[in-house]
C-alpha positions in Angstrom: -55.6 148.4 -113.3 -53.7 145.5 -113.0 -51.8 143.8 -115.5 -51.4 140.2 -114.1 -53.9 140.3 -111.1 -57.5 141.0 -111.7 -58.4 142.5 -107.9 -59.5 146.0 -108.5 -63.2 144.8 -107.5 -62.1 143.0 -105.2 -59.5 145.4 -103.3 -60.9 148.4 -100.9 -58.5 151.5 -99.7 -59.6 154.2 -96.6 -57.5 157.4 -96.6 -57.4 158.6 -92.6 -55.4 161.9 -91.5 -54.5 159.1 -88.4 -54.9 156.0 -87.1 -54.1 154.2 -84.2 -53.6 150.5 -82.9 -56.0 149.4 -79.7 -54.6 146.6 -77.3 -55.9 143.1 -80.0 -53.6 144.8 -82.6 -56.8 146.0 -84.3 -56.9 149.7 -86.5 -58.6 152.4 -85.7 -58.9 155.2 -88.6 -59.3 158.6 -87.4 -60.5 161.2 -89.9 -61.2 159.3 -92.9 -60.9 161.4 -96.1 -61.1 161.7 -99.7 -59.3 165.1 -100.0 -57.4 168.0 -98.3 -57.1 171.4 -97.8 -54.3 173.3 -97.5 -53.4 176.9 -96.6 -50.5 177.5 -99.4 -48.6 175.2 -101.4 -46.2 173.6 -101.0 -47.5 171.8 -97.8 -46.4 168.8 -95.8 -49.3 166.4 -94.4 -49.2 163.3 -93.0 -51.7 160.4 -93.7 -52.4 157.3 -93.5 -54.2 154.6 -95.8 -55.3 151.1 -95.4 -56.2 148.7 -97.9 -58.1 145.3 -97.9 -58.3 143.0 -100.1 -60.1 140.1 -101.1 -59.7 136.8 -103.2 -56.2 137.3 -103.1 -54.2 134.0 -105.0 -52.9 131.7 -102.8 -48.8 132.2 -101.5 -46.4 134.9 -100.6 -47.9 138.2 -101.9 -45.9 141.9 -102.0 -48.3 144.7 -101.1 -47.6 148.4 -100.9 -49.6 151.8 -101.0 -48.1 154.5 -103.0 -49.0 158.4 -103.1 -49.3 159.6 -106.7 -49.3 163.9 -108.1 -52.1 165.0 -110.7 -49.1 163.9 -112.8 -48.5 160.7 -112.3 -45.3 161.0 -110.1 -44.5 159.1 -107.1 -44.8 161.7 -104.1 -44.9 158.6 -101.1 -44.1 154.8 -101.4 -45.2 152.5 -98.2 -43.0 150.0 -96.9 -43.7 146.6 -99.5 -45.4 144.2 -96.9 -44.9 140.5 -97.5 -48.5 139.3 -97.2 -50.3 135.2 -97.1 -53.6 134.8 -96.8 -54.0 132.6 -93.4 -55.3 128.8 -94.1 -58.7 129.0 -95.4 -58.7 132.2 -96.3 -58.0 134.8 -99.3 -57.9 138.6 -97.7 -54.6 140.7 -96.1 -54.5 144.2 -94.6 -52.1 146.6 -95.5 -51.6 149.4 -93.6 -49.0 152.5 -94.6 -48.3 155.7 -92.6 -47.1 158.3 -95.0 -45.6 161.1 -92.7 -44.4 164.4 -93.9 -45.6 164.1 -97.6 -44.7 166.9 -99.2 -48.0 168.6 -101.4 -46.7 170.4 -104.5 -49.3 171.4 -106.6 -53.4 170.8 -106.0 -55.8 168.7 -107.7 -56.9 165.3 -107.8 -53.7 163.1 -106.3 -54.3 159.0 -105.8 -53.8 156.8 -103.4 -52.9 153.3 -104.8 -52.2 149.6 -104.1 -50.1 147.6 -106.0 -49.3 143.8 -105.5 -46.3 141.6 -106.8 -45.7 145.5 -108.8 -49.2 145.6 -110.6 -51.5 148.0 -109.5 -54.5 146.5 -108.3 -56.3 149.4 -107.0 -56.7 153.4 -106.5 -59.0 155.7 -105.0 -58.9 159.4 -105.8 -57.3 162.3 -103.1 -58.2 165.7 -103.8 -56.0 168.5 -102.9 -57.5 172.2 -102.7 -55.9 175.7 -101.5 -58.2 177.6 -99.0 -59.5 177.7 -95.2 -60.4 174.4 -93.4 -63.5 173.7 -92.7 -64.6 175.2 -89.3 -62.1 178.1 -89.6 -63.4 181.4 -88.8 -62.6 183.8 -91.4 
């Protein structure tokens, strides 16, 4: 968790195959997940997350989702987002697109948020070798 922000209760992330943006700028998640399967390895995927969070400290924040390996390596970084929490308020959205990740090995991968370079939060990804669901065999 975080070294100098205390937000991982109060930070949320959605894993979606897709998304897409409707005509008031609002996101749409399409296939929300909490793993994969692939035919063989290696793989490339594309995927999306989004992360909310709440409380967030007043001022000019830097937020970014990251896509981590079973062994702790880096496989995606999201463009850093400079985020404020509007007057009033103490949340932000961040939304990443991670297209043409490239899957190595299979396991339990993690998708995570950092802010100002602590990580605040991470949900869990997992990664499995076989059919996909609905696939006649």
């Amino acid at each position: 968790m975080a070294d100098g922000l205390a937000l991982g209760s109060t930070a949320a992330i959605v894993v979606a195959e897709s998304f897409s943006l409707d005509a008031w700028q609002r996101v749409h998640l399409h296939d929300v997940c909490d793993g994969l399967v692939v035919r063989q390895l290696p793989a490339r995927r594309r995927l999306c997350a989004c992360a909310k969070v709440w409380a967030l400290p007043p001022g000019d924040h830097e937020a970014r989702l990251l896509l981590v390996d079973p062994d702790g390596a880096v496989l995606a970084i999201g463009q850093p987002k400079r985020v404020r929490p509007a007057e009033g308020l103490s949340s932000c959205t961040v939304l990443t697109a991670f297209a043409g990740v490239l899957f190595r090995s299979r396991g339990r991968h993690e998708v995570a948020l950092e802010i100002d370079g602590h990580r605040v939060a991470a949900v869990p990804l997992e990664l499995a070798i076989g059919r996909p669901a609905g696939e006649a065999g």
